[in-house]
C-alpha positions in Angstrom: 297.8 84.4 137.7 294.8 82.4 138.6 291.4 84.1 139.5 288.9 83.0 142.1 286.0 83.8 142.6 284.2 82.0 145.8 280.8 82.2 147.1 279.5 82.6 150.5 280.5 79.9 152.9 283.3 78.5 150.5 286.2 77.3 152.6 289.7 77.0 151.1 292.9 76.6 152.0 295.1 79.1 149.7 298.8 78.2 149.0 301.7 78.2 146.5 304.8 76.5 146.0 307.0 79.0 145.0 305.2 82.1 147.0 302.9 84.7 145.1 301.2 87.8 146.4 296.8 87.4 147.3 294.6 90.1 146.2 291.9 89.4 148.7 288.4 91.5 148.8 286.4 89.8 151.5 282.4 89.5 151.0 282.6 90.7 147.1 280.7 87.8 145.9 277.8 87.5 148.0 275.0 85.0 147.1 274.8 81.5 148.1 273.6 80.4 144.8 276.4 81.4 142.8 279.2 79.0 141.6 283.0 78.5 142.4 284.5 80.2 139.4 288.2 79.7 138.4 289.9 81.5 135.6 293.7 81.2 134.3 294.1 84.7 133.5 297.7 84.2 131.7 295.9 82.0 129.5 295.3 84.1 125.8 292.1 82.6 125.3 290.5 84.2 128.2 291.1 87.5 127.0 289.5 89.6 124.4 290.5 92.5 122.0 288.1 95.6 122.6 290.5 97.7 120.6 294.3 97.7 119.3 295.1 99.4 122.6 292.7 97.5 125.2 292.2 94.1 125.8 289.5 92.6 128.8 289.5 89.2 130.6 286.1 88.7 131.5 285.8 87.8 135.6 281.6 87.6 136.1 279.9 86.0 135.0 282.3 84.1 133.8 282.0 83.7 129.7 281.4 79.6 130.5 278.6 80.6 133.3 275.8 78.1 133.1 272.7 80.5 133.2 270.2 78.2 134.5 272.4 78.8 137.7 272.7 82.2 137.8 268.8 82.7 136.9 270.8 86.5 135.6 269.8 87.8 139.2 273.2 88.9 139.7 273.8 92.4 137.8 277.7 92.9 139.1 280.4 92.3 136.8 284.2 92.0 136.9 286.4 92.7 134.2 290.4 92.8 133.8 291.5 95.4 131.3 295.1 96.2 130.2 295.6 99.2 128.4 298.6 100.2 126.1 300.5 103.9 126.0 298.2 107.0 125.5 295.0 105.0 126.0 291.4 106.1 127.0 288.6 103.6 128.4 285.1 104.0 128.7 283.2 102.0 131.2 279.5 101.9 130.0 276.4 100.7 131.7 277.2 102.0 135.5 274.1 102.0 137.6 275.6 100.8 140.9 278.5 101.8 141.2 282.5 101.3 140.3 285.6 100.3 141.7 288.7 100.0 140.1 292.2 98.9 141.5 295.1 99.3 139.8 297.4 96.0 139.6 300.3 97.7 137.5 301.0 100.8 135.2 299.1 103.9 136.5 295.3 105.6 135.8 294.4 108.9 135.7 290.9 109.4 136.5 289.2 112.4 137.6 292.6 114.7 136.4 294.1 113.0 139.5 296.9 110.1 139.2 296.3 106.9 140.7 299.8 104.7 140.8 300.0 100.9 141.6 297.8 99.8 144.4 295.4 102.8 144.0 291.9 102.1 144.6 289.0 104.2 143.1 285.7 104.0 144.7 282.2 105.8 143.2 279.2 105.1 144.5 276.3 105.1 142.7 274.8 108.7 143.6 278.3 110.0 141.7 278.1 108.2 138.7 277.4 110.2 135.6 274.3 110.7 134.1 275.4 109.1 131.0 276.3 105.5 132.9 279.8 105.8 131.7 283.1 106.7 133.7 286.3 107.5 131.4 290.0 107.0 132.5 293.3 106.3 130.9 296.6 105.7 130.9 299.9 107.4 130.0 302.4 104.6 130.9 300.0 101.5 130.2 297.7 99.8 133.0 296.2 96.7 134.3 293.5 97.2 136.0 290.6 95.0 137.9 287.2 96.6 137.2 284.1 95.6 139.6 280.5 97.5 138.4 277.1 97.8 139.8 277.5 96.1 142.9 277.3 99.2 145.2 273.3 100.7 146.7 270.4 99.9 146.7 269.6 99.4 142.9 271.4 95.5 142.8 
């Protein structure tokens, strides 16, 4: 899959030749300074090993980000993880907010299961003390990650 990431007042035209399904969240990249990022997300050099069991494509700011462009104003990030059987994740450094969606596999977070398709919202005023939020995965997930972009605090 291909990733995109467009700023405010970006037009495009989205298409595919052989047909593909959009994951569209309207107004999650908000800042008219920010650039057009593209990222191959099947490629293997986009993607890091955290552990054995969890690897992360990093979304924003991209790992290529020229900084004198982003000035470092922008404190939301966006992650892909996949997680193997019988694995645990902690997401550190939550101030603002989470949101996860889960793209295949299924999460448990909170004792609750979340399938394919699930979204989990926090806002800020639930997120630990601690500034980290813990799920996992029985089966094996993918799973798009969006932090500290929720509140006042950004």
């Amino acid at each position: 899959g291909t990733y995109l990431l467009n700023p405010e007042g970006f037009e495009h035209a989205p298409s595919s030749k052989d047909g593909c399904v959009l994951f569209v969240k309207l107004k999650q990249f908000p800042g008219l300074d920010r650039e057009h990022v593209v990222i191959d997300t099947k490629d293997d050099t986009n993607w890091d090993v955290v552990t054995d069991s969890i690897k992360r494509c990093q979304l924003y700011p991209p790992k290529k980000l020229d900084e004198r462009k982003s000035n470092g104003k922008y404190k939301d990030t966006m992650d892909l993880f996949t997680l193997k059987e019988r694995t645990e994740l902690e997401l550190e450094n939550i101030e603002c907010g989470l949101e996860v969606y889960v793209i295949n596999g299924s999460l448990v977070f909170d004792e609750k299961q979340h399938p394919v398709g699930s979204w989990i919202k926090i806002p800020p005023d639930d997120i630990p003390e601690d500034k980290v939020v813990t799920v996992s995965s029985e089966g094996g997930a993918s799973i798009y990650v969006k932090r500290n972009h929720l509140g006042s605090k950004l």
